[in-house]
VEXFI-78797 format. One record per residue: y, z negated, x negated of N, C-alpha, C, CB in turn. Coordinates in steps of 0.02 Angstrom, whole numbers, padded with zeros to 5 digits, always signed. Each point is the difference from the previous one (the first is absolute). Glycine has a CB too. Layout:
<pts>
YZXYZXYZXYZX;...
</pts>
This chain:
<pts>
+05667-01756-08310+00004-00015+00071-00064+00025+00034+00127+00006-00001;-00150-00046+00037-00065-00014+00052+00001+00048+00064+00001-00130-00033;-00034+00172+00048+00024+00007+00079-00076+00017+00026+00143+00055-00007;-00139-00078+00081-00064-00030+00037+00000+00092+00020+00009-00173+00058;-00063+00190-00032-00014+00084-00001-00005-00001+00079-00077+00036-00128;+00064-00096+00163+00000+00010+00066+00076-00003+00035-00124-00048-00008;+00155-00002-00016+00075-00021+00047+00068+00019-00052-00064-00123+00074;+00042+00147-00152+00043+00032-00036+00044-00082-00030+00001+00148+00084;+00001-00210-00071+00010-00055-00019+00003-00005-00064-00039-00030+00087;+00119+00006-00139-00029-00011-00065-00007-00078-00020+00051+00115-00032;-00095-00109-00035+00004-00084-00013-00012+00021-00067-00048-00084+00107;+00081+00014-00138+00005+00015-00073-00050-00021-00032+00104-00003+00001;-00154-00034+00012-00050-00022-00028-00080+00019+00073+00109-00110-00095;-00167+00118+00027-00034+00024+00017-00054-00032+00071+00038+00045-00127;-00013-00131+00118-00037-00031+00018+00025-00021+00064-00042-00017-00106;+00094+00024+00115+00051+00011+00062-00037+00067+00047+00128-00044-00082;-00122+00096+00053-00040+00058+00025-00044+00004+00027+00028+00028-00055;-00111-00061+00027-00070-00019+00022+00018-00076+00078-00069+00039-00173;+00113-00082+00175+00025-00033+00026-00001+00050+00077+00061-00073-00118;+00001+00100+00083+00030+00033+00074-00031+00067+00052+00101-00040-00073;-00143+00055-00012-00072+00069+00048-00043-00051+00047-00041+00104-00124;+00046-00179+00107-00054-00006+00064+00032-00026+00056-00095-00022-00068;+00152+00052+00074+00030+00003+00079-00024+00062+00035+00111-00059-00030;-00116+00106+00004-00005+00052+00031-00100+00017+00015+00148+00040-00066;-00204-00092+00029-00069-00014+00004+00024-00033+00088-00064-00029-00164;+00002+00076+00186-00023-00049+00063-00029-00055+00014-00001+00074+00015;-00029-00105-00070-00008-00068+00011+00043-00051-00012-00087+00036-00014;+00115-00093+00048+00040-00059-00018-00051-00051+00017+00123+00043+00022;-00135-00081-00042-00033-00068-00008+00043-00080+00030-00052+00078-00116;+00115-00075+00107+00021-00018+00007+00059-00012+00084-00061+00026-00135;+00025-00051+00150+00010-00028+00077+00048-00041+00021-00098+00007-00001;+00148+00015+00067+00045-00063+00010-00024-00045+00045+00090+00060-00022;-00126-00111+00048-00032-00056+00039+00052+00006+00084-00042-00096-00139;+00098+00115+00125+00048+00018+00063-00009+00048+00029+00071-00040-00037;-00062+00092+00020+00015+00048+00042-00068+00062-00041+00166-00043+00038;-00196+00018-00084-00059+00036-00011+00018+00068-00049-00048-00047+00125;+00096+00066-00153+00056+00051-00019-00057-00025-00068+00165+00010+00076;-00176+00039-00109-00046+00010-00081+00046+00027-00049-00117+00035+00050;+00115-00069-00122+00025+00025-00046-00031+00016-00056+00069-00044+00047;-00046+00088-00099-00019+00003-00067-00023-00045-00061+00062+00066+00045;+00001-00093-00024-00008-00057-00059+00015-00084+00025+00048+00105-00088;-00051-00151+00054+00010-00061+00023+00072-00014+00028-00090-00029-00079;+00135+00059+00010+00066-00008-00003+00010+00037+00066+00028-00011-00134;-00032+00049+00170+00038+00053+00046-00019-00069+00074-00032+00180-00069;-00028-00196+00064-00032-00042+00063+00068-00054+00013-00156+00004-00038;+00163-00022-00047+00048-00082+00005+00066+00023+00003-00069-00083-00077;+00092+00130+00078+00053+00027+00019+00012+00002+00049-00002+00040-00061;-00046+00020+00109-00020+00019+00083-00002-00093+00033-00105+00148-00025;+00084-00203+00012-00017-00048+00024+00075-00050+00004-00138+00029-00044;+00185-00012-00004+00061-00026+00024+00041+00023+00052-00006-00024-00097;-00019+00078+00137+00029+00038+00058-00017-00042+00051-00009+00114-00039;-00053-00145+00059-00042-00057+00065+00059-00062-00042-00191+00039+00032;+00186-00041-00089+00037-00098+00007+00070+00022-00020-00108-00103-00055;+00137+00155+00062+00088+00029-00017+00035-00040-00043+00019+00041+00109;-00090-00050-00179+00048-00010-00045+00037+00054-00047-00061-00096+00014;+00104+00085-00057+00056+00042-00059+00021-00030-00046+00043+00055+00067;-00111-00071-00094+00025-00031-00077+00043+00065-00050-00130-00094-00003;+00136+00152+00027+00032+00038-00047+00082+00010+00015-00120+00056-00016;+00166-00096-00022+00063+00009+00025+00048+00050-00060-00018-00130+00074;+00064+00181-00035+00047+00022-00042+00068-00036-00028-00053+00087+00057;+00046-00068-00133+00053-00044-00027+00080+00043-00005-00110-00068-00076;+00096+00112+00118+00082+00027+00022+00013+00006+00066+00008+00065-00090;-00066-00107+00156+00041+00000+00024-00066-00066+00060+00108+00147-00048;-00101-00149+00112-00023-00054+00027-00078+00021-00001+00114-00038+00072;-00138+00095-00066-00045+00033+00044-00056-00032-00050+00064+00124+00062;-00136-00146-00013-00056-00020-00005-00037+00052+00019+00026-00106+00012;-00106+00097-00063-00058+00052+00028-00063-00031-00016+00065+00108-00018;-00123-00105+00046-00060-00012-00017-00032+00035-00050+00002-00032+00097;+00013+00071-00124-00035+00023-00084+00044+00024-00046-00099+00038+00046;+00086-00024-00109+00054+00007-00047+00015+00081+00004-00037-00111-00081;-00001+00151+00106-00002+00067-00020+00049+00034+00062-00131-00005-00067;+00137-00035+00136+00054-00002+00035+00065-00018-00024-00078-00014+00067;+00079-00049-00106+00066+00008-00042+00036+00029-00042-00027-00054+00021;-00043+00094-00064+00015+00044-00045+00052+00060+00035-00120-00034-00062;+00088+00044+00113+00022+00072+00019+00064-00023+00040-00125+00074+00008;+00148-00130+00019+00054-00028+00025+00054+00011-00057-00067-00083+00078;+00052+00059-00119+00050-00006-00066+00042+00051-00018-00077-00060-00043;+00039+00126+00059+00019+00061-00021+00059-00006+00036-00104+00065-00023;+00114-00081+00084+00072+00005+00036+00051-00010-00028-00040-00026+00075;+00031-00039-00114+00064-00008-00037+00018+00038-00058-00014-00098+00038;-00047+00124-00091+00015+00037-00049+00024+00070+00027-00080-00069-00071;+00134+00095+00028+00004+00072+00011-00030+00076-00009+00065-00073-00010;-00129+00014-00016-00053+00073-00035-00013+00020+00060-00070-00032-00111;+00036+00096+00129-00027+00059+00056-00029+00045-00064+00102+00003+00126;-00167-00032-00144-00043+00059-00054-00059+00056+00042+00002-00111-00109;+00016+00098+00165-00051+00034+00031+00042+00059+00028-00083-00105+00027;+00078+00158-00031+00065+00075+00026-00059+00022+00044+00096+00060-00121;-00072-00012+00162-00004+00050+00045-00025+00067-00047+00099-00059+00085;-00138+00104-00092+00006+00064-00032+00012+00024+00048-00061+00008-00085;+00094-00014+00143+00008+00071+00041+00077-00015-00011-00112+00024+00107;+00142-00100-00071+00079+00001+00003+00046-00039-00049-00026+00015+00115;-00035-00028-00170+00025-00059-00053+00033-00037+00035+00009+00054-00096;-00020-00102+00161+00034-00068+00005-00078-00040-00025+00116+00018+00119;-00094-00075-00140-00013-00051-00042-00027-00074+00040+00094+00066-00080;-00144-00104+00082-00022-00046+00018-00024-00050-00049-00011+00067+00086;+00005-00142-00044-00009-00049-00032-00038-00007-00033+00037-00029+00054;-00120+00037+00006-00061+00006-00025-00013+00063+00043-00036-00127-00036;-00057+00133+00005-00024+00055+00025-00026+00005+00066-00015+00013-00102;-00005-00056+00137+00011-00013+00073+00052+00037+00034-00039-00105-00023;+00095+00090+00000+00057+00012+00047+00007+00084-00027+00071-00145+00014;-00101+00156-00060+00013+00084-00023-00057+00036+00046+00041-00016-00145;-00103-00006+00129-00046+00014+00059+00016-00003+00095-00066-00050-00112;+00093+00031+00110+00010-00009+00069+00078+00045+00011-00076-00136+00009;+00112+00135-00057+00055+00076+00002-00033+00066-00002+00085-00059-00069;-00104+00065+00028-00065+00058+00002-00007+00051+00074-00076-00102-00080;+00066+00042+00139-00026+00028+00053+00060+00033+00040-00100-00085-00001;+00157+00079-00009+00067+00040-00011+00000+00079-00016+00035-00111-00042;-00087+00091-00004+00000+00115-00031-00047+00016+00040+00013+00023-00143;-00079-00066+00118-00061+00040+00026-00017-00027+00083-00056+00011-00140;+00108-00048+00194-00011-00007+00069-00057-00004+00010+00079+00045+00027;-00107-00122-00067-00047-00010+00007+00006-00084+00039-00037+00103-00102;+00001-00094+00166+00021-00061+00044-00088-00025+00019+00147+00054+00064;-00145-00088-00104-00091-00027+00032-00001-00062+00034-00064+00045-00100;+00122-00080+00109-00002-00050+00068+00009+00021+00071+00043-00069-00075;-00082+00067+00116-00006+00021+00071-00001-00047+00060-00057+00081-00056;+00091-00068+00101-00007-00044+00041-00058+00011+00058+00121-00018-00036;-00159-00034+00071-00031+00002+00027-00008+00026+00065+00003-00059-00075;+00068+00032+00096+00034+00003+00053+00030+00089+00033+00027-00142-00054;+00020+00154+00022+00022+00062+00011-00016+00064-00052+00083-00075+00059;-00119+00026-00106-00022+00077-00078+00050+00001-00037-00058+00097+00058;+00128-00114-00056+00051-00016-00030-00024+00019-00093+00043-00102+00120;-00026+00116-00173-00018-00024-00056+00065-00023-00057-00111+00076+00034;+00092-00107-00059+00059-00014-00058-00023+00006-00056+00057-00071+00052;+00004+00064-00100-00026-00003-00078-00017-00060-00031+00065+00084-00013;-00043-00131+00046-00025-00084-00040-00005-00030+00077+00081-00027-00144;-00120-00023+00103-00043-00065+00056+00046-00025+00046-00076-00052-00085;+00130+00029+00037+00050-00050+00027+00044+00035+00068+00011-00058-00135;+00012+00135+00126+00001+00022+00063-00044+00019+00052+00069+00017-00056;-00132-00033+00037-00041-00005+00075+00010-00069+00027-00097+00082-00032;+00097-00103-00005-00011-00084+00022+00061-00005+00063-00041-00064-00145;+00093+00070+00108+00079+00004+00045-00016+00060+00039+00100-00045-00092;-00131+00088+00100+00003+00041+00029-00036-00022+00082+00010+00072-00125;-00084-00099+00099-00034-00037+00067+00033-00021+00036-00071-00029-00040;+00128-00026+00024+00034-00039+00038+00042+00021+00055-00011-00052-00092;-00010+00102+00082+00067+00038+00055-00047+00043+00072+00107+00041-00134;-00182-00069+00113-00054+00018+00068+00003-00079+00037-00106+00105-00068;+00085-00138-00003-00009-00080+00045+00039-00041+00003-00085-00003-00020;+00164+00017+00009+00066-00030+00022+00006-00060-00038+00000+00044+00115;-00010-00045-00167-00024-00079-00039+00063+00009-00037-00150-00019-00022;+00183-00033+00022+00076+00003-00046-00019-00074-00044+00115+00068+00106;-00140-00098-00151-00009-00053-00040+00056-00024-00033-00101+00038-00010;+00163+00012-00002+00041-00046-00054+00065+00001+00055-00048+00038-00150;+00070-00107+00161+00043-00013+00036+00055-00030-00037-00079-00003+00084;+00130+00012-00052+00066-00047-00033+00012-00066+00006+00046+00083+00015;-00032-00135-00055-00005-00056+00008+00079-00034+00053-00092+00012-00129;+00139+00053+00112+00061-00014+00018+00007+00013+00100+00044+00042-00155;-00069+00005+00177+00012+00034+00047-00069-00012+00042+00089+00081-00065;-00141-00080+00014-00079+00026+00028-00005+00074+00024-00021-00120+00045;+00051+00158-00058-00008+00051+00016-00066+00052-00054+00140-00035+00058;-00188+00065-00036-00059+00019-00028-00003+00075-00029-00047-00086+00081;-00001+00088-00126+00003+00073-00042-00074-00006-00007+00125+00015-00075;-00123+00055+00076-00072+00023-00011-00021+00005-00088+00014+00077+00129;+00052-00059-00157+00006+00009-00067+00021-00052-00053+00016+00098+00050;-00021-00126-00106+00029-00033-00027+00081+00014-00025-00123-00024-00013;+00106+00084-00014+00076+00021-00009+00043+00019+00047-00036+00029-00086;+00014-00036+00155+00046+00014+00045+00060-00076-00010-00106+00087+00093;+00034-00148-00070+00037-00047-00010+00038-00032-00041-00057+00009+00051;+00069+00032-00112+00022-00035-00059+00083+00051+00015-00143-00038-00103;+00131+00083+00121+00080+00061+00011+00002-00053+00057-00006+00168-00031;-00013-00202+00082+00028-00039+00056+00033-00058-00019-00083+00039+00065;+00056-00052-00119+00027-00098-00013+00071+00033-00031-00133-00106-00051;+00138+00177+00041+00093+00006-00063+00036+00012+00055-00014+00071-00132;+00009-00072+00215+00023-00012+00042+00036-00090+00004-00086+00115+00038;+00037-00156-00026+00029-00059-00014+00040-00025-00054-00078-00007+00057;+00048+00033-00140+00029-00008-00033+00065+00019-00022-00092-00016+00004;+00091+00102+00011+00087+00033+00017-00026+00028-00083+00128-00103+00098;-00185+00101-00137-00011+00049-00054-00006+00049+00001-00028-00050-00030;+00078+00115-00014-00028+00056+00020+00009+00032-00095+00041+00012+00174;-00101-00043-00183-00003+00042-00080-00013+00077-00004-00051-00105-00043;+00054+00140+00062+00012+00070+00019+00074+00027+00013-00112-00017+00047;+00133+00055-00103+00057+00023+00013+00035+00073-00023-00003-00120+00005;+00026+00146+00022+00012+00084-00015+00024+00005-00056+00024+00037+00099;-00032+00003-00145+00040+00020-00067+00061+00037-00008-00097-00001-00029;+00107+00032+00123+00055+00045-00004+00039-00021+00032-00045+00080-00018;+00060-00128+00065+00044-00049+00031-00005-00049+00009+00021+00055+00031;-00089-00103-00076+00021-00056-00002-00044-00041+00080+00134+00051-00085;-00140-00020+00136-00030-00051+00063-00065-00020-00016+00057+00055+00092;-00067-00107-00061-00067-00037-00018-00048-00018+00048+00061-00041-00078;-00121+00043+00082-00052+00008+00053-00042-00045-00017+00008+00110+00026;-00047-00140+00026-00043-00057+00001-00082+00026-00037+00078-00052+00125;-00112+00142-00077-00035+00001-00042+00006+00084-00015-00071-00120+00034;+00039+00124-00084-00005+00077-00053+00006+00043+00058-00091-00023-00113;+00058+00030+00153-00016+00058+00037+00075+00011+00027-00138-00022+00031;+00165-00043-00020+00065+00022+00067+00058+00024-00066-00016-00120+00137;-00006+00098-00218+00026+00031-00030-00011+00087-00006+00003-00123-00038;-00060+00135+00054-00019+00091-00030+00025+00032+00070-00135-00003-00093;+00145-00034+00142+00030+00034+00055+00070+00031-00028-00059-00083+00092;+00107+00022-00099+00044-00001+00004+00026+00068-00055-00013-00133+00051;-00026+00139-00133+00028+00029-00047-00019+00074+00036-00007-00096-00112;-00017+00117+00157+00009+00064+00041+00056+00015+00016-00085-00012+00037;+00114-00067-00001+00079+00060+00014+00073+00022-00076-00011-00081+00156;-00028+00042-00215+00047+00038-00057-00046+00052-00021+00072-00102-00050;-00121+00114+00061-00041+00077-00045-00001+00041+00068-00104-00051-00110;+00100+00037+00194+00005+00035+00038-00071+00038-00006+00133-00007-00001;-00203-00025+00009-00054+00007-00009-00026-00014+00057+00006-00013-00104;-00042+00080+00146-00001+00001+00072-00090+00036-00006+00168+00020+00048;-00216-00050-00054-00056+00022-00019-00064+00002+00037+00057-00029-00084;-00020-00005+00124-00044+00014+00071+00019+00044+00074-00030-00114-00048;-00012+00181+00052+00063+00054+00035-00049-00004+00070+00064+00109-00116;-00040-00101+00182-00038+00021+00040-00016+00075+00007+00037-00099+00041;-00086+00107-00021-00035+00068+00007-00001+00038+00050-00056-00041-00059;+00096-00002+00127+00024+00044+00060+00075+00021-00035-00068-00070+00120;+00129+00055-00134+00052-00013+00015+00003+00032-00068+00020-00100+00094;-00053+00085-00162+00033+00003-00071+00033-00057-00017+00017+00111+00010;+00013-00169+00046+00060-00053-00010-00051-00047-00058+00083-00004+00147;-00032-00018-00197-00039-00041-00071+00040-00061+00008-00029+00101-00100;-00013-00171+00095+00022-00072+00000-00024-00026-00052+00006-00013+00106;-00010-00040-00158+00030-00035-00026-00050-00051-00024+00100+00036+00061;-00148-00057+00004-00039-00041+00011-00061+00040+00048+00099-00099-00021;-00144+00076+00011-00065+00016+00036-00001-00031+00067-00060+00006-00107;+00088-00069+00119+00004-00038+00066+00045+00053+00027-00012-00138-00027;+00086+00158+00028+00058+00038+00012-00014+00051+00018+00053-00043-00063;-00118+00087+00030-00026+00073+00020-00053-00021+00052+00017+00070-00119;-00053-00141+00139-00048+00004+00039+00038-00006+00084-00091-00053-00110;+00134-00006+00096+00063+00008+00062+00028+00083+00024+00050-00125-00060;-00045+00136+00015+00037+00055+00004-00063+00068+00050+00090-00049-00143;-00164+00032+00124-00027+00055+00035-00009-00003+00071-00050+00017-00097;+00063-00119+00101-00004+00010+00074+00042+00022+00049-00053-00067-00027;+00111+00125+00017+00043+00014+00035-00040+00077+00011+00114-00088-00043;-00157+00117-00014-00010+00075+00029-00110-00020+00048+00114+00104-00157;-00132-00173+00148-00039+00001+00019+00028-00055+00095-00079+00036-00160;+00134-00039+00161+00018-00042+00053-00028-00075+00026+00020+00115+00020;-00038-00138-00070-00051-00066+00024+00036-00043-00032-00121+00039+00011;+00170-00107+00053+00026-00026-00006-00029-00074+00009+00067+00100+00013;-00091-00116-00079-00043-00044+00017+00025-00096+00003-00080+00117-00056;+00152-00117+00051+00029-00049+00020+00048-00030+00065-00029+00028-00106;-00003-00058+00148+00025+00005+00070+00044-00073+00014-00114+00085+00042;+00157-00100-00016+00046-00060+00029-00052-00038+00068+00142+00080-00031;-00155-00141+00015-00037-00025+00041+00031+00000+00079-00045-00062-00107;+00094+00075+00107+00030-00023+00067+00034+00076+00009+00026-00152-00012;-00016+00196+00013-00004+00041+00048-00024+00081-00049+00104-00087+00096;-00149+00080-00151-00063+00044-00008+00030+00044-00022-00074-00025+00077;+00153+00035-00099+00022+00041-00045-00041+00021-00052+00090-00044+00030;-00087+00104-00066-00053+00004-00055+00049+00045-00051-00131-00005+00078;+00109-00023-00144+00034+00031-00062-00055+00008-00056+00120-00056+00028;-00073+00094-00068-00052+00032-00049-00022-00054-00074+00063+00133+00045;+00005-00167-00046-00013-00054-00048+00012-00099+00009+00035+00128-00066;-00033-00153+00051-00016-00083+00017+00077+00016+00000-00125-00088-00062;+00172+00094+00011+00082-00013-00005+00034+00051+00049-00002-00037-00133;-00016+00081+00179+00017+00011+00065-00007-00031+00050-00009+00070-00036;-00046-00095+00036-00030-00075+00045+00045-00039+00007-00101-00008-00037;+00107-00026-00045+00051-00071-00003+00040+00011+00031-00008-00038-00089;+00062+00103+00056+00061+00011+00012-00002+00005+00082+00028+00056-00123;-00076-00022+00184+00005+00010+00054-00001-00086+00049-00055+00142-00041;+00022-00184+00003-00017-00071+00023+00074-00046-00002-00136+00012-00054;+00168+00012-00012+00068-00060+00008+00038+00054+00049+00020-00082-00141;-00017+00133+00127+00088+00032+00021-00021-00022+00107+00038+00165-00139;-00089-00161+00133-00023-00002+00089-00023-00076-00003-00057+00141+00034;+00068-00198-00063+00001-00084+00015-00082+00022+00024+00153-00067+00050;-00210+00104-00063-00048-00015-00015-00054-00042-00020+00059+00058+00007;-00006-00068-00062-00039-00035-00067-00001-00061+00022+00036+00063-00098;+00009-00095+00119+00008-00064+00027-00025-00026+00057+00079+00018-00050;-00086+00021+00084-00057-00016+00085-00049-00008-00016+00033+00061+00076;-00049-00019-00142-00077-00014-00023-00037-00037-00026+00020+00063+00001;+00035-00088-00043-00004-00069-00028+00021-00056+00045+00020+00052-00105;+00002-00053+00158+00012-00058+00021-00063-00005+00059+00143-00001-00035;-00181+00064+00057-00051-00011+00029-00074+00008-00016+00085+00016+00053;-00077-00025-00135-00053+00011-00024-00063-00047+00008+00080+00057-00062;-00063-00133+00090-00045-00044+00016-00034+00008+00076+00067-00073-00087;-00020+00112+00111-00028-00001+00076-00061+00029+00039+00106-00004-00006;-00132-00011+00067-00048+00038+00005-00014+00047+00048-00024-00078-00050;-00016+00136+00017+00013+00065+00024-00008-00022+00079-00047+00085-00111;+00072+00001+00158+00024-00025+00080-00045+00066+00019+00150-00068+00011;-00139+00067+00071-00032+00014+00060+00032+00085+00004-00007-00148+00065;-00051+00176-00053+00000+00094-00021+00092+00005+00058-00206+00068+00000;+00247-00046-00027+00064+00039+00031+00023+00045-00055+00043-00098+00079;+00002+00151-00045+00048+00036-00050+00071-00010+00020-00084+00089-00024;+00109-00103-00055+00064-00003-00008+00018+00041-00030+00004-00086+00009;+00069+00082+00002+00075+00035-00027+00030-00007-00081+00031-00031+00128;-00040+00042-00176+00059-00021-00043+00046+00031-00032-00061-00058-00007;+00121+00049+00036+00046+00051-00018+00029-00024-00101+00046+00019+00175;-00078+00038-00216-00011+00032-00079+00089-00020-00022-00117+00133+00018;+00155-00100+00040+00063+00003-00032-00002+00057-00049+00019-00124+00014;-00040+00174-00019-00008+00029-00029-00002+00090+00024-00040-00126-00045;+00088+00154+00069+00009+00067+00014-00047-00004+00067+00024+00059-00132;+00031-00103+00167-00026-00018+00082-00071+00017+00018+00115+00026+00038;-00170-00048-00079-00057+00002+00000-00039-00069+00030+00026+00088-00094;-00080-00071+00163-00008-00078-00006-00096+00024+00026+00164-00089+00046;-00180+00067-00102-00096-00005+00020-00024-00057+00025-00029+00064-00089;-00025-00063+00126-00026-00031+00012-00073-00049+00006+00093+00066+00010;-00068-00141-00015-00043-00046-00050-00073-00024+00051+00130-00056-00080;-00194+00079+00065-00050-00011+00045-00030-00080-00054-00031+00163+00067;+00053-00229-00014-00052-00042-00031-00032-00047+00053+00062+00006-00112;-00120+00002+00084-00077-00032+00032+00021-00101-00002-00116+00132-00079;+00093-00127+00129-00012-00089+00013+00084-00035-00010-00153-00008-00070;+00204+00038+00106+00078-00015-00027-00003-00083+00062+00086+00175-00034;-00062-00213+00019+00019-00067+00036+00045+00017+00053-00010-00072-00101;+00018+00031+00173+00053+00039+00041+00071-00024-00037-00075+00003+00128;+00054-00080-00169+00069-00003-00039+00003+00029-00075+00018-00106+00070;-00006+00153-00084-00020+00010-00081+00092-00003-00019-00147+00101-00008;+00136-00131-00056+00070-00013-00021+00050+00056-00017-00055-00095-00041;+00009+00156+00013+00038+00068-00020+00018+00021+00055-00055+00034-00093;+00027-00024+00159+00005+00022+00059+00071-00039+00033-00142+00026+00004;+00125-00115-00007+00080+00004+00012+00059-00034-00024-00048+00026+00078;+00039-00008-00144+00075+00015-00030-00002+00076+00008+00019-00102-00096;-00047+00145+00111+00037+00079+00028+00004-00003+00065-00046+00075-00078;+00033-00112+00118+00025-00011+00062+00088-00035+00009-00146-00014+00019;+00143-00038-00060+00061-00016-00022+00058+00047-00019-00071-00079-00028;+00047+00102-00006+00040+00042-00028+00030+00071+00030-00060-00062-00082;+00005+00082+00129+00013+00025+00074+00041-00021+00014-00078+00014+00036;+00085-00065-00003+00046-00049+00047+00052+00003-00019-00063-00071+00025;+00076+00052-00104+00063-00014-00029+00044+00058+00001-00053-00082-00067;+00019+00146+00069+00036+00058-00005+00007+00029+00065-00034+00015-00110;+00001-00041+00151+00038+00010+00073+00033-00023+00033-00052+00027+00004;+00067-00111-00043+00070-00010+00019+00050+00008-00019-00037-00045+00027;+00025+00071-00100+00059+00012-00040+00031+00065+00037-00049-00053-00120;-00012+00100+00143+00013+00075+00045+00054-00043+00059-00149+00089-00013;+00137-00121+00051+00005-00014+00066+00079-00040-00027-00154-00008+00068;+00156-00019-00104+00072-00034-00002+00054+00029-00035-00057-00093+00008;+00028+00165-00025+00035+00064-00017+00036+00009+00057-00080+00054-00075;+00020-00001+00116+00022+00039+00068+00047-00049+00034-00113+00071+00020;+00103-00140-00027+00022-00049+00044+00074+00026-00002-00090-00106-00020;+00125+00112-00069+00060-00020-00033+00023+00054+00024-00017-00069-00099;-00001+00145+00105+00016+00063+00021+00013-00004+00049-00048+00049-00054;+00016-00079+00097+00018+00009+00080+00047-00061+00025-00123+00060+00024;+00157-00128-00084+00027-00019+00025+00097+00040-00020-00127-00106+00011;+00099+00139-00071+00072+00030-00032+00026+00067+00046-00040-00037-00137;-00019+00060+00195+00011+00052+00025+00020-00024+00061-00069+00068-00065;+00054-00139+00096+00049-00025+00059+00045-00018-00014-00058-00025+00054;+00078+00001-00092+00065-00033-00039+00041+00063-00004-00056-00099-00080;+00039+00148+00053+00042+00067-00020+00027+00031+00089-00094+00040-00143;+00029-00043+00173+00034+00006+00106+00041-00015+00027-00064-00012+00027;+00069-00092-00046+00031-00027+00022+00076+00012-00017-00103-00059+00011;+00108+00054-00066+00066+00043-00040+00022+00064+00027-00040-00042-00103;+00018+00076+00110+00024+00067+00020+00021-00014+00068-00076+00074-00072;+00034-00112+00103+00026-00011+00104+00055-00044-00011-00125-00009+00083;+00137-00031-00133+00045-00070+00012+00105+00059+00003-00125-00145-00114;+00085+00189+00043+00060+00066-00029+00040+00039+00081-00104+00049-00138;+00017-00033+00163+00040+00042+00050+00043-00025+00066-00090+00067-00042;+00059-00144+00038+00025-00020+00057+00084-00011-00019-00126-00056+00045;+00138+00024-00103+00044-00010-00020+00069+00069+00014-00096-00089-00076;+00078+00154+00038+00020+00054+00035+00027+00014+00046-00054+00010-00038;+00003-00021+00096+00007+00002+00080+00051-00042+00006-00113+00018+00039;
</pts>
């Protein structure tokens, strides 16, 4: 066995070896006419050159998947075989190829040489910077065909489509429930091991999940950063929100005036329903007719006549009860 002294690469033959040392020579000769990208050898150019015309003459015979060179298929293949000859010497787990062992690697020795430009961010592989950018320049590319609803990630959208589909190949070993994707599986097997590994550092209190402990600090840092559009309630998490939007018919004013257009600077009233609390709603440019304004005017009304044909009923059961008593005494007399 062959191994290259610069990248540690083996090859079984010698001539393979002299081949692949002149990847690592600074000269390539070999030019792409597109995009100007230089290669080693001829073969690597006519490879690189099926990427501009997206062809894949290389197809796998276990399963659909196409590629533009054979040495991409090679290493595809491995998926299906059960070999993993490549180990770990630190944790003996086992990989396909040596790529994917190389790039575990950066696991022991926290070694992250992708950086972002943007915030300095760094990661351990490419592919999470890439996904990582997307979340400065709001770019979501893979959308659903069912919904259209957009992801920044590919695998977001693929755990989204087992929504439509109702697949949930993920399933617990200790009771059996089944989850759409892995993760909402490793949540879940916390509550049979009772694995609480994220602790806060004011309180000592330990959650479960990393999202769960980040909610959780905004109660000793007080910053309630989710507010009710219509009368500016503020809570610590979105599902206090919700919950504050239906139980107070919120949710529904909001949606039913969500096309409308904003009104003329006044302050209003809106009574929360909620531990006789009522704040008040400052909005800019309000219409003198705005629709939210009056169906709560309405609804005013309605409850002051319902008041008024109360008192009405009281004060007619309390002449009635007079008249009775004078009709008694006269009778007497």
């Amino acid at each position: 066995m062959l191994l290259c002294y610069i990248c540690f690469k083996k090859f079984s033959f010698k001539s393979d070896l002299l081949i692949h040392l002149e990847i690592h020579e600074e000269e390539k000769p070999f030019k792409c006419k597109l995009c100007e990208r230089a290669f080693t050898t001829d073969g690597s150019l006519t490879a690189h050159f099926r990427i501009h015309t997206d062809k894949k003459p290389f197809k796998c015979n276990f399963c659909k998947n196409v590629f533009s060179d054979s040495s991409t298929l090679n290493k595809h293949k491995k998926i299906h075989a059960s070999e993993k000859p490549y180990s770990c010497a630190t944790c003996k787990k086992s990989f396909r190829t040596n790529q994917q062992l190389a790039v575990h690697k950066r696991i022991h020795t926290g070694e992250k040489p992708y950086s972002c430009d943007t915030c300095e961010k760094t990661f351990s592989q490419k592919v999470h910077l890439n996904d990582h950018k997307r979340n400065h320049t709001g770019e979501k590319p893979y959308s659903c065909d069912k919904c259209e609803k957009t992801f920044s990630r590919r695998r977001y959208l693929i755990d989204h489509n087992r929504i439509h589909t109702g697949e949930k190949p993920y399933s617990c070993d200790t009771c059996e429930k089944a989850f759409h994707t892995g993760s909402e599986l490793t949540v879940h097997k916390k509550i049979h091991t009772g694995e609480k590994r994220y602790s806060c550092n004011t309180c000592e209190k330990a959650f479960a999940q990393h999202t769960s402990l980040n909610r959780h600090k905004r109660i000793h840092s007080g910053v309630k950063q989710y507010s009710c559009e219509l009368c500016h309630k503020s809570y610590y998490t979105s599902f206090e929100l919700t919950r504050h939007e239906k139980s107070t018919g919120h949710l529904k004013k909001l949606e039913s005036t969500k096309n409308t257009v904003p009104s003329s600077t006044s302050a209003n009233f809106v009574d929360c329903g909620e531990a006789d609390v009522k704040l008040e709603i400052k909005e800019e440019d309000t219409l003198d007719e705005d629709p939210l304004s009056i169906n709560m005017e309405a609804e005013n009304v309605e409850k002051t006549k319902k008041q008024e044909i109360k008192e009405e009923e009281i004060q007619n059961k309390d002449s009635l009860s007079c008249e009775q008593n004078s009709d008694e005494h006269k009778i007497e007399i």
